[in-house]
N, C-alpha and C positions, 0 to 999 in steps of 0.2 A: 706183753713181752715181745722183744724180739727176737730174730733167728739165731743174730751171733749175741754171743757174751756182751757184758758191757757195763762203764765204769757211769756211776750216779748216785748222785747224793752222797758223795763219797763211800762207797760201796760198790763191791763187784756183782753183778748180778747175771744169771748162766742165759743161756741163748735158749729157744726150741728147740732149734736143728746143732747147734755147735756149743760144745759145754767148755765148760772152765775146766781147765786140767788140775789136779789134785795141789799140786804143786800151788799153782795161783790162789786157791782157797786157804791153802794153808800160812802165806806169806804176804796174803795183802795187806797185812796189818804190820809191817815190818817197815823201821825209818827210810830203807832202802826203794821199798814199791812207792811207801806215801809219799816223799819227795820228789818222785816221776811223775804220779799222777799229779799234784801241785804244781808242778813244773809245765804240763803240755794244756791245764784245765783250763786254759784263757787264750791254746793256740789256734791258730785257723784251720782249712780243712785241709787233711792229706794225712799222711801216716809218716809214725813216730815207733822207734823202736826202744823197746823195754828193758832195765840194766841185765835181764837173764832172755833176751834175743827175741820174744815175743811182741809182737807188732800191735800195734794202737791204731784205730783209722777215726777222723774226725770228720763227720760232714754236718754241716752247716745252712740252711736254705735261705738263713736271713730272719724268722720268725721263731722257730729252732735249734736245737744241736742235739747230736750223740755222740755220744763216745764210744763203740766201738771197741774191745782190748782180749787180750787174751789167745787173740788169732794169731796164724802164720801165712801169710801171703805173700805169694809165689815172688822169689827172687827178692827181697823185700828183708825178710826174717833172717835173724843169725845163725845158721846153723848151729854153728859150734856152743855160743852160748845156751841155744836151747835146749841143748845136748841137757844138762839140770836141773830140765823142767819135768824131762821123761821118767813116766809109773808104767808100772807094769800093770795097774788096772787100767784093760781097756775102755777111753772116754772118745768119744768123736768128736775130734779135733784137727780136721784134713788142713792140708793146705790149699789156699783158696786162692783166686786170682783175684787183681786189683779192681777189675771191673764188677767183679760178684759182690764187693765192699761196695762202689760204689753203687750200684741197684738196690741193694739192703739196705742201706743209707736214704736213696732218692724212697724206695718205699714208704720204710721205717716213718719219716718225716712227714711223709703225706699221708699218711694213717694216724698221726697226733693229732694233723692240722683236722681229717673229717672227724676223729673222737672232740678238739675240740668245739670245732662247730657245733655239733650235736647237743654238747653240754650246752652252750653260748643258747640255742635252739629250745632246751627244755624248761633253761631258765626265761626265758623270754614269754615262755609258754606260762610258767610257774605264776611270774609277777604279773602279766595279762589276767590271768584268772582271779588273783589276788585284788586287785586295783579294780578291775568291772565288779567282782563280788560288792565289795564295800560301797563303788557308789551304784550300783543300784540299790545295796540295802537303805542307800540314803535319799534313792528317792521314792524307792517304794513306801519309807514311813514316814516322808511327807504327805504321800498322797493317804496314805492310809488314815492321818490323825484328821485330813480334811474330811474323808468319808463318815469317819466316826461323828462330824457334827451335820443336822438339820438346815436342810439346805434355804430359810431361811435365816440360819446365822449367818453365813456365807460374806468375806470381807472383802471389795474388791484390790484393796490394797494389798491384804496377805493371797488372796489367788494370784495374785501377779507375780509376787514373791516365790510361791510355791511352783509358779510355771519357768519364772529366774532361776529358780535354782536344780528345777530338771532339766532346764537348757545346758546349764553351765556345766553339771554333771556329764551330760550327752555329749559335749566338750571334750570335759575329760575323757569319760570314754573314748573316743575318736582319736585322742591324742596317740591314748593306749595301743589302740589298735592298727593306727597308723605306723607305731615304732615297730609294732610286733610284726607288721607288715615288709615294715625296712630292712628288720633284723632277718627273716627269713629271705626275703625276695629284693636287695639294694636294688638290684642292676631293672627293676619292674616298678622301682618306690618312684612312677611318674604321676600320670595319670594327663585328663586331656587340660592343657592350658587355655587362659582365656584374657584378654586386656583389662585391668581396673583402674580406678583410683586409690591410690594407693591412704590418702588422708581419709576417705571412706569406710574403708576398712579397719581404721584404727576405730573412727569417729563409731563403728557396731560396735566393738568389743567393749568401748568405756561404755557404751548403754548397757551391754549385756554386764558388766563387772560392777557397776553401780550397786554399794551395800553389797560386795561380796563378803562373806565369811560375818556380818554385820559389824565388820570394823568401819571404824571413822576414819577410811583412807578409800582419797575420791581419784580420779585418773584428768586428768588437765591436757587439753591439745593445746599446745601454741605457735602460732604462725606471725610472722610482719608481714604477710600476702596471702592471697588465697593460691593453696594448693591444688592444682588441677594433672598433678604427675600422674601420667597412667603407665605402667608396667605390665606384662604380660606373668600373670602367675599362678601357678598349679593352686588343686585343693587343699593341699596343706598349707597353704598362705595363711588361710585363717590360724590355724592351729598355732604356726609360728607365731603369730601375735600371743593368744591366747596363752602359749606357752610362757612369752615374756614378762607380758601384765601382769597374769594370774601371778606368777613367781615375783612380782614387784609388789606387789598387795598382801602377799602370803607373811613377808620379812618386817612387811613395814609396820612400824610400831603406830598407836590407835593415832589420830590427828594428824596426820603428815598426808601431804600429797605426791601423787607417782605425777609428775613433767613427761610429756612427750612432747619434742620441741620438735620442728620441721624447717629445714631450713635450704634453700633453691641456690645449689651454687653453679650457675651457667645450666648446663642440662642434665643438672646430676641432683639427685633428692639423699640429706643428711638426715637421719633419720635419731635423736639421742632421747633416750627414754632414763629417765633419773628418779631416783628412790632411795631415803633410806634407810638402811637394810646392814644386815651383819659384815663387819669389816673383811676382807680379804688381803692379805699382805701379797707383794711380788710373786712369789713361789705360788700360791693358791692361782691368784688368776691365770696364771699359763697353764693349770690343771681345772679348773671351771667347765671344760666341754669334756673331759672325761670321762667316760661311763662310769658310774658308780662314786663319782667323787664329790664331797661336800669340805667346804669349809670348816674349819673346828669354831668359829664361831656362829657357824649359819645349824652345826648340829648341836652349838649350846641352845639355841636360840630355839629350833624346832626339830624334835627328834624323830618324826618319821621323815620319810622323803627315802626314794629311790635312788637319786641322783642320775638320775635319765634325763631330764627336762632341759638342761642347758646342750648335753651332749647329742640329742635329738636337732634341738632349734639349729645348729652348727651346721647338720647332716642338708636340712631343711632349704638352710641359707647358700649352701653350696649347690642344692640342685636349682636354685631361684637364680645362682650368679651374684647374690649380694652377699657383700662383706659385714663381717659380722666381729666386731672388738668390743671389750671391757675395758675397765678401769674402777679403782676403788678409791677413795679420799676420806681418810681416818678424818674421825667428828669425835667421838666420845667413849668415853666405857660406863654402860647402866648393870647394877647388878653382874658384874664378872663378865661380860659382854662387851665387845670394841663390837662399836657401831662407824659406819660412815657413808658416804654419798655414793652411791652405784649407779655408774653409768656404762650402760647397754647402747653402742653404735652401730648403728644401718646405714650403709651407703651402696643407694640404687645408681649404676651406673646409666644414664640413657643414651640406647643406643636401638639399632634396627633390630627388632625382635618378630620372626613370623612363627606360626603357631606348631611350625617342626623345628623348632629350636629347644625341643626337650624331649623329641622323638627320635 
């Protein structure tokens, strides 16, 4: 609660320190008060006076707003009309100055913003534990069904498999922890940079993603040249891929190939990764990096998901310097599902990069 009064969710609601006068409890429901507050609910910040003299203050920080109501501040309030606000049960209701409104307000606003970091904070905490829970239970009982058999049954094909797919979990993992790392600490989500090949990088993650999920969708690098672009890029480099692929593999329906094309325009590396995968109309892809936000056909298609993954890779792409776009191309509808071709754009600018260019 706050100190003064104040008008929310259409409702008046009493301060700590400065209460609602009798009179305003008993008349906010009346066409006269509800039409004032309708009237100022969409104005900007400063103060508004009420049809019976009592003062409104609106502060505003941009992420925010309160309202404020019920006060009288100094030089501001109508006297005369307030004159039939006055009870004779005493409620504390001083007259306050304009600067007191505003402190209350600058307060008030930045005690939302730490309540809701906090929350933003225990949820991040919540879905970390949630997400590590489950894939370590997925690879503790892979490793568990290998123990269970006589180590000469032992296959080297499926140990390979079973060591794939605690990598890729350990993946995951790191994904996780790298967000939840974000989400607590942005302004420290660096870590120490270093130069690569950037077609390298890809060239791990389709070995590591090879028979992921044991779907028949394989990862294809293509070039008209060899790629030799080196870019200078933190540890979440990996992830970012990992993020990509993993989520192009995850949509794509059995038999279909995820395209990562590479393409060298002067000294700049295009980077288009195509797959596909559940339709997105206009409106969807400009919410795609969203926290929390999924497609209605991407959650016909697969109902868990977080919707963290695309809005992480975004977070990812801005501390790397590279541009990061979408686009969707309707193909088909299977089973109540619009399907179409997803493509995911990288563009590495090349330019002089020394290794304090992310310190």
């Amino acid at each position: 609660m706050a100190l003064l009064p104040m008008y929310i969710d259409d409702k008046l609601e009493d301060g700590t320190l400065i209460k609602l006068l009798p009179f305003c409890k008993s008349n906010c429901e009346r066409t006269r008060c509800k039409e004032y507050y309708k009237s100022i609910n969409e104005c900007s910040n400063g103060i508004y006076v009420c049809p019976y003299g009592l003062n409104s203050y609106i502060s505003n920080n941009g992420k925010n707003r309160v309202i404020f109501t019920g006060i009288k501040i100094r030089n501001k309030y109508d006297k005369k009309k307030a004159k039939a606000t006055e009870s004779q049960q005493y409620v504390y209701n001083p007259v306050i100055n304009e600067n007191d409104c505003f402190e209350f307000g600058r307060d008030y606003l930045k005690n939302i913003e730490i309540v809701n970091e906090s929350k933003n904070k225990m949820q991040a905490i919540d879905e970390l534990l949630h997400e590590t829970r489950s894939l370590n239970r997925r690879i503790r009982t892979s490793i568990d069904l290998l123990w269970e058999k006589e180590e000469e049954e032992y296959d080297d094909a499926e140990l390979l498999q079973i060591i794939k797919n605690a990598h890729i979990s350990s993946y995951m993992i790191s994904s996780r922890f790298s967000y939840f790392d974000y989400t607590l600490n942005p302004d420290r989500f660096i870590g120490r940079p270093y130069k690569h090949n950037v077609f390298k990088k890809f060239d791990k993650m389709r070995k590591l993603l090879k028979d992921y999920m044991r779907k028949n969708v394989w990862i294809t690098l293509n070039s008209s040249q060899q790629i030799d672009f080196q870019y200078l890029i933190l540890p979440t480099f990996e992830i970012l891929l990992f993020i990509l692929l993993e989520n192009a593999i995850k949509y794509s329906p059995n038999g279909q190939p995820v395209n990562v094309d590479f393409n060298m325009k002067g000294e700049h590396l295009e980077v288009i990764i195509s797959s596909m995968g559940p339709y997105n109309n206009e409106n969807e892809i400009l919410k795609l990096c969203e926290k929390g936000f999924r497609g209605e056909n991407a959650k016909a298609l697969e109902k868990s998901g977080q919707g963290f993954g695309l809005s992480f890779a975004k977070e990812i792409c801005a501390t790397h310097g590279i541009d990061i776009s979408f686009n969707s191309i309707y193909s088909h509808k299977d089973h109540g599902i619009k399907y179409g071709k997803f493509n995911v754009m990288l563009h590495f600018e090349k330019k002089e990069q020394g290794e304090d260019s992310y310190l």
